[in-house]
DRENVEXBA-447945 format. One record per residue (C-alpha): residue number from 0; x, y, z. Coordinates in steps of 0.5 Angstrom, whole numbers, plus 500, padded with zeros to 3 digits. Example, Ala and Ser with C-alpha at 12.3 -4.5 7.8 and 13.67 -1.06 7.14 Angstrom:
% residues 2
<node 0; <525; 491; 516>>
<node 1; <527; 498; 514>>
This chain:
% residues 570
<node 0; <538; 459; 448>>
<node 1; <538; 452; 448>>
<node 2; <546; 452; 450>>
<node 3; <544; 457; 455>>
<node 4; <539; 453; 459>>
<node 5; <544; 447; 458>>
<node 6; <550; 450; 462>>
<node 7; <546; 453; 467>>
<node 8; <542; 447; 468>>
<node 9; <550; 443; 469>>
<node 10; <551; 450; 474>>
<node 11; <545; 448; 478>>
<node 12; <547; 440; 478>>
<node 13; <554; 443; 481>>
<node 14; <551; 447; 486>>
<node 15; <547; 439; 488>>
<node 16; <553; 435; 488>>
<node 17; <557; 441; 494>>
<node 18; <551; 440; 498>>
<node 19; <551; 433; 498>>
<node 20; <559; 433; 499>>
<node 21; <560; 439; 503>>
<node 22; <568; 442; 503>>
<node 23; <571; 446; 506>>
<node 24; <568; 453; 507>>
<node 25; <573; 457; 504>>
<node 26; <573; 453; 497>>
<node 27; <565; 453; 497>>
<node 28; <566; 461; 498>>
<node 29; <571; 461; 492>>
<node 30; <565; 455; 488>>
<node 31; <560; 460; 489>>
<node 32; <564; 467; 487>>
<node 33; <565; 464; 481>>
<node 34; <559; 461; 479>>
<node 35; <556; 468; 481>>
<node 36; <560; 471; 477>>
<node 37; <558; 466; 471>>
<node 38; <551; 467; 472>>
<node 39; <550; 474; 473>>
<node 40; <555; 474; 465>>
<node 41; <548; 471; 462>>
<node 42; <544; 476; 457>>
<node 43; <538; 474; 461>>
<node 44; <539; 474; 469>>
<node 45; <543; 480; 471>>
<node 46; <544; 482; 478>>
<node 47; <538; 479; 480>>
<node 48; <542; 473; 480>>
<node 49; <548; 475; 485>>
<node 50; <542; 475; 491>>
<node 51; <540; 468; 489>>
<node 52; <546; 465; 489>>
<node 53; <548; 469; 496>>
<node 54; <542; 467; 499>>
<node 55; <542; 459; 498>>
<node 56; <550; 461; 499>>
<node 57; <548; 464; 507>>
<node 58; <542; 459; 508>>
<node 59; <544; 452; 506>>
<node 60; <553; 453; 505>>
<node 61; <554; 457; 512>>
<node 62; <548; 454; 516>>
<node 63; <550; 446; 515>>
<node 64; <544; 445; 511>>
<node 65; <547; 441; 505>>
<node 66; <541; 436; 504>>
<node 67; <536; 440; 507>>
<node 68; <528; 440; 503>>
<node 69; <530; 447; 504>>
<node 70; <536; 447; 500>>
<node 71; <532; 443; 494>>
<node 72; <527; 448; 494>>
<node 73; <532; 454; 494>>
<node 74; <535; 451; 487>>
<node 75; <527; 450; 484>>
<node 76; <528; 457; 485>>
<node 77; <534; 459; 482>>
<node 78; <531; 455; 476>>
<node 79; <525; 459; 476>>
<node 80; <529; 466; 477>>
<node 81; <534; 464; 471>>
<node 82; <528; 462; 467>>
<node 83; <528; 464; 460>>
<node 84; <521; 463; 457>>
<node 85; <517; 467; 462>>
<node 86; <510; 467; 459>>
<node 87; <504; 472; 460>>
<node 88; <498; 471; 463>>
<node 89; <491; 473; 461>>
<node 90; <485; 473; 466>>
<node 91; <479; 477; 465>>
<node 92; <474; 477; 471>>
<node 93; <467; 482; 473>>
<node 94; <468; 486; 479>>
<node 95; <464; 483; 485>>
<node 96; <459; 488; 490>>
<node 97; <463; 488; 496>>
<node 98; <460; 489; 503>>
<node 99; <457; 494; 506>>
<node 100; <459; 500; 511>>
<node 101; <459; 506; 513>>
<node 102; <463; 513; 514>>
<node 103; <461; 519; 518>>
<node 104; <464; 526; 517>>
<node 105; <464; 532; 519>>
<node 106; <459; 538; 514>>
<node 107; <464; 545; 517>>
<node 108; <460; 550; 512>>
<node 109; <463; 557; 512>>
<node 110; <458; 560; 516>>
<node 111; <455; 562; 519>>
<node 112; <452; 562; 512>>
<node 113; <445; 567; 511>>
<node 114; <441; 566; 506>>
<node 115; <437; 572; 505>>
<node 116; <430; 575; 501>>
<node 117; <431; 581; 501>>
<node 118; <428; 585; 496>>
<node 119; <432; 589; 492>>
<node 120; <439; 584; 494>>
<node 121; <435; 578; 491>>
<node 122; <440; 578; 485>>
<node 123; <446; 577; 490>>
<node 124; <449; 570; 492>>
<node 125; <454; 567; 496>>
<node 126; <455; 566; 503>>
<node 127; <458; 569; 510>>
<node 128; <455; 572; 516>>
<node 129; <453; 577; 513>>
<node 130; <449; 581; 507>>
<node 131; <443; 579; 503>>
<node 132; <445; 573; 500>>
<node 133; <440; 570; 499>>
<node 134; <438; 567; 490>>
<node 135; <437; 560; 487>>
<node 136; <442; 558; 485>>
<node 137; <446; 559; 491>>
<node 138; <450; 553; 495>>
<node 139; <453; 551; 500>>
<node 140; <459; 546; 498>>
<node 141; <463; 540; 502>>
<node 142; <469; 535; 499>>
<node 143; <471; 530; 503>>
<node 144; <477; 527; 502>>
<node 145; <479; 519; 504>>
<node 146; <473; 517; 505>>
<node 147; <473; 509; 506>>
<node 148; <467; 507; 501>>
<node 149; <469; 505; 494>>
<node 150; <461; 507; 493>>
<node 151; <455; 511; 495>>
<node 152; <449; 510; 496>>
<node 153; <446; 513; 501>>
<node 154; <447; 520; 505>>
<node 155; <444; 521; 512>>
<node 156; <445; 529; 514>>
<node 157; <443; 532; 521>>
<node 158; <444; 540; 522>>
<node 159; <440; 545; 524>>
<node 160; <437; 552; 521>>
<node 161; <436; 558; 525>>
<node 162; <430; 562; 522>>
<node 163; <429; 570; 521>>
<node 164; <422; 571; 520>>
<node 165; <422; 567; 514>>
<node 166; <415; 566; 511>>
<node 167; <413; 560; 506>>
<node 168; <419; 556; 505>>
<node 169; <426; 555; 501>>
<node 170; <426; 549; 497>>
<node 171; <433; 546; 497>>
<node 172; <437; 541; 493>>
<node 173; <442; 535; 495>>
<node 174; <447; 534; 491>>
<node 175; <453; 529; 492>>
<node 176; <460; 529; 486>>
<node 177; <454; 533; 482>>
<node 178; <449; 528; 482>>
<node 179; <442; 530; 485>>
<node 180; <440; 525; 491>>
<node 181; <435; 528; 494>>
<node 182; <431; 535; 496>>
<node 183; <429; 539; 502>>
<node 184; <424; 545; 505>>
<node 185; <425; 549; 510>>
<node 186; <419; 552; 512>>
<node 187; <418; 559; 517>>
<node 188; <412; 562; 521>>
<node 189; <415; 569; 520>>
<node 190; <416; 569; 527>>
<node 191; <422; 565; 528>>
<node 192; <420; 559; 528>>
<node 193; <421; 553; 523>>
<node 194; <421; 546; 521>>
<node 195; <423; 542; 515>>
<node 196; <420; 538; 510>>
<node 197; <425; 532; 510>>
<node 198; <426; 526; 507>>
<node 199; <419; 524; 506>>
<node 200; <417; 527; 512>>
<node 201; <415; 534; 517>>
<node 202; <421; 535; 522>>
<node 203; <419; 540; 527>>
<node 204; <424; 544; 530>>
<node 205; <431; 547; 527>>
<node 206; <435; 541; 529>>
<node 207; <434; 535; 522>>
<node 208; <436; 529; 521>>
<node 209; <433; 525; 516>>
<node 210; <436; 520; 509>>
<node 211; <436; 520; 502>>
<node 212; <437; 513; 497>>
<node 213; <439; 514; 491>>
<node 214; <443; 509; 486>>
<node 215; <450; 508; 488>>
<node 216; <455; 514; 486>>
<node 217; <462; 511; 485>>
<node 218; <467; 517; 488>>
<node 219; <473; 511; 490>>
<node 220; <474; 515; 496>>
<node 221; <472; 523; 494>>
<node 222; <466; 525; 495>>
<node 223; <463; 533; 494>>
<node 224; <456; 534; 497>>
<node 225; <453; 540; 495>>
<node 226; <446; 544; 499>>
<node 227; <444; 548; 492>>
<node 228; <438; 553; 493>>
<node 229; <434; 551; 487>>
<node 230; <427; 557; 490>>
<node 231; <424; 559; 494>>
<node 232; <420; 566; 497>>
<node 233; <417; 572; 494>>
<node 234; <423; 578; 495>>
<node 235; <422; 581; 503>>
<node 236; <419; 575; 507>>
<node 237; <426; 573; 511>>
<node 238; <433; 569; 512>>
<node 239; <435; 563; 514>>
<node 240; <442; 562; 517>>
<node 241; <446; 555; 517>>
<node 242; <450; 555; 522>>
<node 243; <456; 553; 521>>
<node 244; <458; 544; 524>>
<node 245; <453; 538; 521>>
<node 246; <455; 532; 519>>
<node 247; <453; 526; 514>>
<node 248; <454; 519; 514>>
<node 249; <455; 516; 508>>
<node 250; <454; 509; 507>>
<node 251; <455; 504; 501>>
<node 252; <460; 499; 498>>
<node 253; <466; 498; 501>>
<node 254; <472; 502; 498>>
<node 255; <475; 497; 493>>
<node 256; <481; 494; 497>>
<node 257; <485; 491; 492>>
<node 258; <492; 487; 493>>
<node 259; <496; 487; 488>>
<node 260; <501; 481; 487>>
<node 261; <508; 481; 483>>
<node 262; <509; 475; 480>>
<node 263; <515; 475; 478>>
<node 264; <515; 467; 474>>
<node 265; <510; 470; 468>>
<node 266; <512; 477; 469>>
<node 267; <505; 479; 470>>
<node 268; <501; 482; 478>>
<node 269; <495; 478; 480>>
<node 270; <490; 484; 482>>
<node 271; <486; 481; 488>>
<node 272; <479; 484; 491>>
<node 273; <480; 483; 498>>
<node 274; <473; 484; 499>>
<node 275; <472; 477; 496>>
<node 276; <478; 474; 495>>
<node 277; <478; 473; 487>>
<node 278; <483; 474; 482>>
<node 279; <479; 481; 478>>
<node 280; <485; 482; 473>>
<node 281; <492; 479; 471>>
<node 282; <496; 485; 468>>
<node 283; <503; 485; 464>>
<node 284; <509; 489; 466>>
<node 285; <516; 488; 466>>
<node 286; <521; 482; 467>>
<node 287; <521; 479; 473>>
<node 288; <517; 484; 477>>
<node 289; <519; 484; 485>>
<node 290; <517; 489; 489>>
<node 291; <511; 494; 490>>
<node 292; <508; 499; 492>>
<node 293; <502; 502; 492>>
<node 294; <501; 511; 493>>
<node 295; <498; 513; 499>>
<node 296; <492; 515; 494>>
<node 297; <491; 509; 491>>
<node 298; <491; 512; 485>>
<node 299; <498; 509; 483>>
<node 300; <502; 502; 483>>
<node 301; <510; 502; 483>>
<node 302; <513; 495; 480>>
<node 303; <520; 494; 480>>
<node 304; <521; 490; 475>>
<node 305; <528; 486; 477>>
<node 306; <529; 483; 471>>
<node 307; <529; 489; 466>>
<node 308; <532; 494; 471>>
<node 309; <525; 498; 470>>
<node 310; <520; 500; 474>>
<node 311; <512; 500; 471>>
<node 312; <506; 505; 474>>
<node 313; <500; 502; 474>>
<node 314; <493; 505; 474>>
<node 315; <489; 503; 479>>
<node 316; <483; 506; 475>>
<node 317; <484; 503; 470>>
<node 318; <488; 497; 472>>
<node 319; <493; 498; 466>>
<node 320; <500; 500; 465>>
<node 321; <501; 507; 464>>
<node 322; <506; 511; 461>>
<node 323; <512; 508; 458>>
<node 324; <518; 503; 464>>
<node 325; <522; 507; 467>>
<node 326; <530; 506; 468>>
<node 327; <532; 505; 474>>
<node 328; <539; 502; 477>>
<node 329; <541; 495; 476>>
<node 330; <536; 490; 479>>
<node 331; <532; 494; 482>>
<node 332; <527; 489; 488>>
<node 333; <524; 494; 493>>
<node 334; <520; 501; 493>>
<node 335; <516; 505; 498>>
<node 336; <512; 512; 496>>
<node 337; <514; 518; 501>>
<node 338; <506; 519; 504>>
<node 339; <505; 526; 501>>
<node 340; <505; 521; 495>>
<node 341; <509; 526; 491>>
<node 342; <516; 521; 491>>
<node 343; <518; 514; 490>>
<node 344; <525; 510; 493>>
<node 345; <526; 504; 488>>
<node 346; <533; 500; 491>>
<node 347; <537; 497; 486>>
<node 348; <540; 490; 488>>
<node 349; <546; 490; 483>>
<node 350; <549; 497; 482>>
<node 351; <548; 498; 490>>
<node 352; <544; 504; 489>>
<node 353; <537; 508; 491>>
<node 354; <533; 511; 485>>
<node 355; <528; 517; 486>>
<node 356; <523; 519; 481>>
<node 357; <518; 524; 481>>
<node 358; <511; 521; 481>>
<node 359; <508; 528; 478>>
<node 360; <512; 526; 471>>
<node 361; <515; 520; 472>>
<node 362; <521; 521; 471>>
<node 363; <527; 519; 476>>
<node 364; <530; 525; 479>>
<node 365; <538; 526; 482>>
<node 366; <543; 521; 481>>
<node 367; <542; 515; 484>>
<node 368; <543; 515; 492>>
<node 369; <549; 510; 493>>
<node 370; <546; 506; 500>>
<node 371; <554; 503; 502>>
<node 372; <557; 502; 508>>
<node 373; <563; 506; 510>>
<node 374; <568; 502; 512>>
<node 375; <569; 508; 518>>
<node 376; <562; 506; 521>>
<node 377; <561; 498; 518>>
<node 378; <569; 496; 520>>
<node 379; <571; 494; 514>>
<node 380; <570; 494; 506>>
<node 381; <563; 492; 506>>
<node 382; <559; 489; 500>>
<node 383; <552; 493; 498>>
<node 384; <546; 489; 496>>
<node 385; <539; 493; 498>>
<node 386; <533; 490; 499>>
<node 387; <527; 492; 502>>
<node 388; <526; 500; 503>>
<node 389; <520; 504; 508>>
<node 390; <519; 511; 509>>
<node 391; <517; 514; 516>>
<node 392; <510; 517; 517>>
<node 393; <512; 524; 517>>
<node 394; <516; 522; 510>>
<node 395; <523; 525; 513>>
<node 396; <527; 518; 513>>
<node 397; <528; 513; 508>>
<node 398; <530; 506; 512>>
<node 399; <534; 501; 506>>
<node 400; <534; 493; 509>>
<node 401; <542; 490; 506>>
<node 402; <544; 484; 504>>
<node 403; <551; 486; 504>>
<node 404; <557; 484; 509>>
<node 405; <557; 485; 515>>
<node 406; <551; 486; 516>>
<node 407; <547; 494; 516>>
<node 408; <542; 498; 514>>
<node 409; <541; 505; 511>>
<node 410; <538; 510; 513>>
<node 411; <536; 517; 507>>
<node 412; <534; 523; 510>>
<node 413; <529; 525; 504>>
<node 414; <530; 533; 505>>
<node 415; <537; 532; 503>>
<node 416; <538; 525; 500>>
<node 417; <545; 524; 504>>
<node 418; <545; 517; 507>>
<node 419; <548; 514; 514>>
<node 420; <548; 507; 516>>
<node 421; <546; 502; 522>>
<node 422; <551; 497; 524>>
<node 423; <546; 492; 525>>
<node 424; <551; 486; 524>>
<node 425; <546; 482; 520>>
<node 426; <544; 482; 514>>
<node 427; <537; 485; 512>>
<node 428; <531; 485; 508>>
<node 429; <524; 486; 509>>
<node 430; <523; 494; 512>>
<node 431; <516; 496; 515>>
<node 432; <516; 502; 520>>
<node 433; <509; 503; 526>>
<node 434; <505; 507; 524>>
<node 435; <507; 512; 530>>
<node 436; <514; 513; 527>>
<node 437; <518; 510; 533>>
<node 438; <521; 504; 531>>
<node 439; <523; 500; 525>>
<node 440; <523; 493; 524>>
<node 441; <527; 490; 519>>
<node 442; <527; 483; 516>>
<node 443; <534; 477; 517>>
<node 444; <535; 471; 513>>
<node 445; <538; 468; 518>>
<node 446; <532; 467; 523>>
<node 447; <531; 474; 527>>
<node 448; <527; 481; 525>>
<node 449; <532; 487; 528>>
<node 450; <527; 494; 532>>
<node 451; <530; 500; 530>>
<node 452; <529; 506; 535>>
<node 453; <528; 512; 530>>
<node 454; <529; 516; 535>>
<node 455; <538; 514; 535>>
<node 456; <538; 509; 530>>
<node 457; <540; 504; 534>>
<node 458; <540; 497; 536>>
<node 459; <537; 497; 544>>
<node 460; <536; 492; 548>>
<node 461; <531; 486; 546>>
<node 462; <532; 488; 540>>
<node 463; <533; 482; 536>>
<node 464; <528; 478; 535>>
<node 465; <528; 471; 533>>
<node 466; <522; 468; 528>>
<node 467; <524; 463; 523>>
<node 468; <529; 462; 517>>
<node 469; <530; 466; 512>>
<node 470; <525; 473; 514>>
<node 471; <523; 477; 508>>
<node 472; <517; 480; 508>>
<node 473; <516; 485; 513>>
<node 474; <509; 488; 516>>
<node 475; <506; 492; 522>>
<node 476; <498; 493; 522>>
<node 477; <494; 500; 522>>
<node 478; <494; 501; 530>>
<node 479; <502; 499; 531>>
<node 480; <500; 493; 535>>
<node 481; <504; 488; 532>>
<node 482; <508; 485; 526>>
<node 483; <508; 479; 521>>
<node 484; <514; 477; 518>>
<node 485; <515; 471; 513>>
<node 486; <519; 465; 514>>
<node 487; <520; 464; 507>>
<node 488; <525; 458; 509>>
<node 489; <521; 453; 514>>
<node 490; <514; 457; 510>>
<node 491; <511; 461; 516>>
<node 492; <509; 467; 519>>
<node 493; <511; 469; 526>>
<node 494; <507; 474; 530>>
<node 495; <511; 480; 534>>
<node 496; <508; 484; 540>>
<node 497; <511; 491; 538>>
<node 498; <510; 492; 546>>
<node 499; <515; 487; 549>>
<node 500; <517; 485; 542>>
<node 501; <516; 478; 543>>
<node 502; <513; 472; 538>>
<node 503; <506; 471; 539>>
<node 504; <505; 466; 534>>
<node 505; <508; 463; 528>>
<node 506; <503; 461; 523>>
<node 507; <503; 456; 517>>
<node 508; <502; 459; 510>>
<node 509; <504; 457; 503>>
<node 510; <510; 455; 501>>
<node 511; <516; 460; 501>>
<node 512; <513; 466; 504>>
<node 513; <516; 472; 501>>
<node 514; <511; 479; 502>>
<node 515; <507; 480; 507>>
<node 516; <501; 486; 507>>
<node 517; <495; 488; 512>>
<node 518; <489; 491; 510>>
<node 519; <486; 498; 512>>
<node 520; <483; 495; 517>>
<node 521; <488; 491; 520>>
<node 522; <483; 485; 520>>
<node 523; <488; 481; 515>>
<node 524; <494; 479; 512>>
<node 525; <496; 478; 507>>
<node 526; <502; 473; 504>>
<node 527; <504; 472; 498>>
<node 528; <508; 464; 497>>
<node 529; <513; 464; 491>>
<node 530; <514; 457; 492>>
<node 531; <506; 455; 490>>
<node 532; <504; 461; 486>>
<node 533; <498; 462; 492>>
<node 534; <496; 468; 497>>
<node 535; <494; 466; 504>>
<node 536; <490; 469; 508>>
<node 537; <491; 471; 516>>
<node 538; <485; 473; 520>>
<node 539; <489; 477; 525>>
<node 540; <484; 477; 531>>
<node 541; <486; 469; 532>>
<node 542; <492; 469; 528>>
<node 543; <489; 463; 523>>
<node 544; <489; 463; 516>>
<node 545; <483; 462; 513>>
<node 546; <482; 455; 509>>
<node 547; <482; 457; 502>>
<node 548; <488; 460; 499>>
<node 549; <488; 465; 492>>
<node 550; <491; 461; 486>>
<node 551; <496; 467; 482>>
<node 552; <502; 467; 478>>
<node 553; <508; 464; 478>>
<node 554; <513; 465; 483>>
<node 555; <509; 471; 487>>
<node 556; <514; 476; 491>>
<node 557; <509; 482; 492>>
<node 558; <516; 485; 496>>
<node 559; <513; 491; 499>>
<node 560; <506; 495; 500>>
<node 561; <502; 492; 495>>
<node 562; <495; 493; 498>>
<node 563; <493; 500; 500>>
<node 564; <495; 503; 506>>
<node 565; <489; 506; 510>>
<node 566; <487; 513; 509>>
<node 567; <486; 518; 513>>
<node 568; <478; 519; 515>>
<node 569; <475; 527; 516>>
């Protein structure tokens, strides 16, 4: 191993000396053929390596920067990345309160429902618009599905009842996952008229709205809440009718926004609560991970784990490693979920493929795709190194980034998993798509973000975009209005208006930048720095990074979606 180290330590002094006195162009090429070939020959690198040394070949050889700090930072880099002593980092860390808010959803009671006391029919239960329906343990019952709230802890209901000479009262009880949380009456005057003794207090009227308090009930965004008729009158003293619309405002914690941090320097993922910004768990996964994804649920985490050529599945419940790895390509660094959540689309750098697997087993499924470019559409024989990968919102397209020459990307269309390609003339990396669907943004290594137009799969005007060197990481906020891309070669963001596509602003953050995420709100952003091992934050309404930076593993990529996407509200 010693040796190991010694000759790639002696490559890597190579690399320094042809920057320090440049040759021709066309000996370079050769130098770094072969020592690309050399380093991807180690036991422990594979096809990551290829893309190291091609990256620091495009940035630093082609673009003139023989003595540029860059250069230096790029062979800190391939040291870090031929490293053969990863160690594993362990934190343990309690789960803070996170802030308060709210969540108002719709009550759509299949109604109108009667709930009738009528004598010999008191055994019958149920609801509809018609029948005698009335018994104790009767109910009506709503499940609402992405709600934004990690917890809850208070219910405000507001509906209304319509009376059929109803006499005395029908005692109900409220319900959320189970849970009893509160009770209420309503009460006739067997004439018609009603009113509710609610929250604490007497609602006169058929309209009521009123709160109920209760310990927090934790639902991480799945909520049942349930209307159980727990007793009421004598048989043949009346109905009410519960027509069919109300609504509850749920308010309690915050969802728990997790990010989730590929550190591919100690093989591990930081797991940030972005509610408070600390570090609450450091997991395990496989060698050298890259790239993320988390499940439109926010039930499951994909990492791609470069080094091994698999892929690991997170537990977002339990925050552990589930299953055992999955096998994909070679050096796999990019991965997208389809927004059913039912597919996952893994890029292998190394072989030049796409790996699909199936979230319901696990397991890969098909053959790999093969992303290339034909040499019909590109021009001429190309080299095929995908990288980056995004779905569209309607889950019809996957869009593939290339590091390949001359310059393409890859576009899959899911119901068939047959491929064409765009000739973007760059090579790409980092892929996002609008929340609308419409446009594309792909990330460059050579200062520019490419737009796409779904719609023709073409380049139109005004669609090269200049940013900063080196563009990796790519991400477009919740309401379309703009996208952040990370420099990683002069460690800034830049800021793009997806109206006119121009640069709003580009940002300082940490050392090479690699990916970038937004929260569900769109309020923030955040960037992983592979060079400090830190996450910065960007506060998206003044376009300024918070002061305070998230110290996480060694050399953080966090390549792709890595905290959850925002959910879909009833």
């Amino acid at each position: 191993m010693e040796t190991q180290l010694t000759n790639r330590a002696q490559q890597l002094r190579q690399l320094g000396d042809i920057r320090r006195n440049p040759p021709r162009i066309g000996a370079v090429k050769q130098f770094f053929v072969s020592k690309t070939q050399d380093l991807v020959r180690g036991p422990r690198l594979g096809g990551g390596g290829l893309s190291v040394c091609l990256k620091f070949y495009r940035w630093n050889v082609l673009g003139g920067a023989y003595n540029s700090p860059w250069g230096q930072t790029m062979a800190l880099k391939v040291i870090r990345r031929l490293s053969l002593l990863p160690s594993l980092l362990a934190l343990v860390a309690v789960l803070s309160s996170s802030p308060a808010r709210a969540d108002t959803v719709t009550l759509s009671f299949p109604g109108p429902a009667t709930y009738w006391n009528g004598g010999n029919y008191d055994s019958a239960s149920g609801y509809g618009s018609t029948g005698y329906l009335w018994s104790t343990g009767a109910s009506l019952t709503e499940t609402f599905t992405g709600v934004g709230l990690y917890s809850v802890s208070s219910v405000q209901l507001s509906f209304s009842v319509q009376s059929a000479y109803l006499h005395s009262g029908e005692l109900w009880e409220t319900h959320l996952n189970g849970q009893l949380i509160g009770s209420f009456t309503i009460q006739g005057d067997g004439g018609g008229g009603v009113y509710c003794y609610c929250g604490g207090q007497y609602i006169s009227g058929n309209t009521y709205t009123f709160t109920d308090s209760f310990a927090p009930i934790v639902g991480n965004g799945t909520y049942t809440l349930e209307f159980l008729l727990a007793g009421g009158v004598a048989p043949g003293y009346g109905s009410i009718v519960f027509p069919d619309t109300g609504s509850a405002v749920l308010t309690g914690d915050a969802e728990a926004a997790l990010a989730y941090i590929t550190n591919s320097g100690d093989d591990t993922v930081s797991v940030i609560d972005t509610t408070n910004n600390t570090v609450v768990n450091t997991i395990p996964v496989g060698r050298k991970p890259f790239g993320v994804a988390v499940t439109p649920d926010d039930s499951k985490v994909y990492i791609a784990n470069s080094g091994d050529n698999t892929v690991s599945v997170i537990d977002t419940a339990t925050n552990t490693v589930t299953g055992s790895p999955i096998a994909v390509g070679t050096n796999p660094v990019g991965v997208a979920v389809t927004p059913d959540g039912k597919t996952v689309y893994v890029t292998n750098q190394g072989d030049g493929t796409v790996s699909v697997i199936n979230t319901a087993t696990n397991t890969v499924i098909g053959s790999a795709i093969d992303v290339g470019c034909p040499i019909a559409n590109c021009g001429r024989k190309t080299t095929n190194i995908p990288s980056g990968i995004a779905v569209t919102p309607d889950g019809s397209k996957v869009y593939v980034g290339n590091l390949g020459a001359p310059g393409y990307a890859s576009v899959i269309a899911t119901a068939s998993n047959t491929v064409t390609t765009i000739n973007t003339k760059k090579a790409t990396t980092g892929v996002a798509v609008t929340p609308n669907g419409s446009k594309v943004y792909l990330g460059s290594l050579n200062g520019a973000v490419l737009a796409i137009d779904v719609a023709t799969n073409s380049l139109g005007h005004g669609s090269t975009i200049g940013v900063g060197s080196g563009s990796e990481g790519v991400a477009v906020t919740p309401d379309g209005s703009k996208v952040y891309v990370a420099d990683s070669a002069v460690g800034t963001v830049s800021v793009i208006n997806t109206a006119t596509n121009k640069v709003i602003g580009s940002i300082n953050v940490g050392s090479d930048p690699q990916g970038v995420s937004v929260t569900s709100d769109g309020s923030k952003v955040y960037v992983a720095n592979e060079g400090n091992g830190t996450v910065s934050i960007i506060d998206t309404a003044t376009n300024t990074v918070e002061t305070s930076t998230i110290t996480v593993g060694k050399a953080p990529l966090a390549f792709g979606i890595f905290i959850p996407p925002p959910k879909p509200t009833k």
